[in-house]
C-alpha positions in Angstrom: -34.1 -9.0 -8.1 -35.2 -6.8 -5.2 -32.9 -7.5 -2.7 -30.3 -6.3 -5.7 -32.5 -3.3 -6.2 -32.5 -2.0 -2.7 -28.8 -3.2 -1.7 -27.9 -1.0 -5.1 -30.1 1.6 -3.9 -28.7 1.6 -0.9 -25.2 1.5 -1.9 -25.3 4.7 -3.9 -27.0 6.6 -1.1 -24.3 6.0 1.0 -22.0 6.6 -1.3 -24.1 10.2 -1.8 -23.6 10.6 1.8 -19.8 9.7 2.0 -19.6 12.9 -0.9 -21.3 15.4 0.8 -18.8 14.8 3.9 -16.1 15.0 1.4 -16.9 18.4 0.5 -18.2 19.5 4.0 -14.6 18.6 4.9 -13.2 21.8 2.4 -15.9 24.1 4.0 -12.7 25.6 6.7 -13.9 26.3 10.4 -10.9 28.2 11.1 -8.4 25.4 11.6 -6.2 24.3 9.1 -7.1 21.3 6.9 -4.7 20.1 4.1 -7.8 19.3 2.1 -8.7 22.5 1.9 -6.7 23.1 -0.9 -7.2 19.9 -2.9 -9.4 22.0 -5.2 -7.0 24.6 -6.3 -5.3 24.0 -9.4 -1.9 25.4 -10.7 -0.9 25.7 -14.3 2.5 23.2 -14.8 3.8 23.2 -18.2 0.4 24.3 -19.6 -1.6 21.8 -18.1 -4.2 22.7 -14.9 -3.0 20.3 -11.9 -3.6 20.0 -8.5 -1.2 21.5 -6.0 -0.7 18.3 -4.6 0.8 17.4 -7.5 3.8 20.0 -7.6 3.9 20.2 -3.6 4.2 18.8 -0.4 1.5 20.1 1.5 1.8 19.9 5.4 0.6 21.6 8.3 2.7 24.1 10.1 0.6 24.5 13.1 -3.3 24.4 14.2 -4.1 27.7 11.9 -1.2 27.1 9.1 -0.7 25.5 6.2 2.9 24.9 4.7 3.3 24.1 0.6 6.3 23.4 -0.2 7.1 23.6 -3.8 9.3 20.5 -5.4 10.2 23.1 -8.2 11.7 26.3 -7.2 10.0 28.1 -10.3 6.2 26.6 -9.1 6.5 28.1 -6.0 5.5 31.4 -7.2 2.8 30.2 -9.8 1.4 28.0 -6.7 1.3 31.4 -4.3 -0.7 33.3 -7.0 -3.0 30.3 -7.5 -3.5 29.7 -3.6 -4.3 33.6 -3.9 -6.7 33.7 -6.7 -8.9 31.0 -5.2 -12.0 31.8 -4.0 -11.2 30.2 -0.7 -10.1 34.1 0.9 -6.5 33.1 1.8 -3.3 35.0 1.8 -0.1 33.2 1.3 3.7 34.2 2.0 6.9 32.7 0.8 9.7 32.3 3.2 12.5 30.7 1.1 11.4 27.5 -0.4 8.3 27.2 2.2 4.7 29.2 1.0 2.7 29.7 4.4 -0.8 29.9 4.3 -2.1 31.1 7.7 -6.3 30.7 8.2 -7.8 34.3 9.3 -10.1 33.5 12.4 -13.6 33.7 11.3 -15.8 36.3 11.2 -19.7 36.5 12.8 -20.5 37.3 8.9 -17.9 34.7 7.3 -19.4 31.7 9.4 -23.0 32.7 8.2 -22.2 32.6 4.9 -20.2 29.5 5.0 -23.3 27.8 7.0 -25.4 29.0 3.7 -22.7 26.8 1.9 -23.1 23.7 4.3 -26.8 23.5 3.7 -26.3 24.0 -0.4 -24.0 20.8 -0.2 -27.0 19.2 2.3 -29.5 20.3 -0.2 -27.6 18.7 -3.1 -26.6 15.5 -0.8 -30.4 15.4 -0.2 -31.9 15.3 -4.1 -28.9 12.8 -4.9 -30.3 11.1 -2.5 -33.9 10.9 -4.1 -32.9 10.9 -7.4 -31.9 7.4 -6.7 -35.3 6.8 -5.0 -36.7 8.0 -8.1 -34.3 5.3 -10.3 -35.2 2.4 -8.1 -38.8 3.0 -8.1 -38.6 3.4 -11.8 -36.9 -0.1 -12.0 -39.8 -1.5 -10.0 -42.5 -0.2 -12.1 -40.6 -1.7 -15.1 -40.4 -4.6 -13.8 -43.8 -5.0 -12.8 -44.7 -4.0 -16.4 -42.5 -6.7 -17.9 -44.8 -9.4 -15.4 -41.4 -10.0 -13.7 -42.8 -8.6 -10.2 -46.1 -9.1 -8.3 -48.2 -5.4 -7.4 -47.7 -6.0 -3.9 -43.7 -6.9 -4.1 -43.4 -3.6 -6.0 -45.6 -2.1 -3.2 -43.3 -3.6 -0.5 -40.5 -2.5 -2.2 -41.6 0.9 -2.9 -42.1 1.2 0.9 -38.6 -0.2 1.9 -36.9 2.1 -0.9 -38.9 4.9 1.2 -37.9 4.4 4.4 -34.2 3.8 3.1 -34.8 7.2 1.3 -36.0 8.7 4.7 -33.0 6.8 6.5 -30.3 8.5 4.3 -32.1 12.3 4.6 -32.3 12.2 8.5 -28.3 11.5 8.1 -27.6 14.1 6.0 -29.5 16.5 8.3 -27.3 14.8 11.2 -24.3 15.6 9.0 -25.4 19.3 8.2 -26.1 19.7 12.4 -22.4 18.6 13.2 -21.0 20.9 10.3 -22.8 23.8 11.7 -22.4 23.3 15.2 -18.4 23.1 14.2 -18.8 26.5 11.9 -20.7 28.2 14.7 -18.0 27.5 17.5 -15.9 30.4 18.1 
């Protein structure tokens, strides 16, 4: 019953890791990244969609983004959504082909985008405990309910701890590599 406990435990740790690199990967450093438009969403035939559901999107070069539109008619609704995103780009049609160039980053620009990075390590870090906090929770119920001895619950508390302290010193690993990456020019 503990060895579930911790391999759970552990399993949705990682898994809170494997998110926060997900969404360090939309934070831009100046190159282009086709991900970094998976959040924007277009309205198709009155519904909110992804873009990547109306459109090809490829990359034109190391600072461009290419969307191409599989309807003609989406291709301006996908330029004004692309626009009014709070991601700070400026798109241009040529033809059937929307480009999205990435402006180089500002001193100010990358500061602000490091304050992002360590919201998303911040968040990736109380995830983190919060499932600390449900598997030592389980172990106190289960010592109530006679099914655990005081000093497996005090073992396990321990191990929970140092997997706890395992997954934050990642995270913080994580967040170094992100800002190193936002901070080179």
């Amino acid at each position: 019953m503990i060895a579930d406990l911790k391999k759970s435990a552990e399993q949705k740790m990682q898994k809170s890791i494997e998110a926060l690199k997900a969404d360090l990967a939309k934070v831009r450093t100046g190159r282009a990244h086709t991900g970094i438009l998976d959040h924007v969403t277009v309205d198709y035939y009155g519904s909110q969609v992804p873009i990547s559901q109306v459109a090809n999107i490829t990359l034109v070069d190391a600072r461009t983004i290419g969307v191409q539109a599989w309807e003609k008619k989406m291709a301006a609704v996908i330029e004004k959504a692309i626009r009014d995103s709070d991601l700070g780009l400026n798109p241009s049609s040529s033809g059937d082909l929307i480009r999205v160039p990435m402006p180089a980053l500002t001193e100010e620009r990358r500061k602000e985008l490091i304050k992002v990075v360590k919201g998303e390590g911040e968040n990736a870090k109380v995830a983190v405990r919060n499932v600390r906090r449900d598997a030592n929770d389980a172990l106190k119920k289960a010592l109530k309910d006679k099914l655990i001895s005081e000093d497996d619950e005090r073992r396990a508390q321990d191990d929970i701890q140092k997997l706890t302290d395992k997954f934050v010193a990642e995270v913080d690993k994580v967040l170094q590599v992100k800002e190193a990456d936002l901070m080179a020019v």
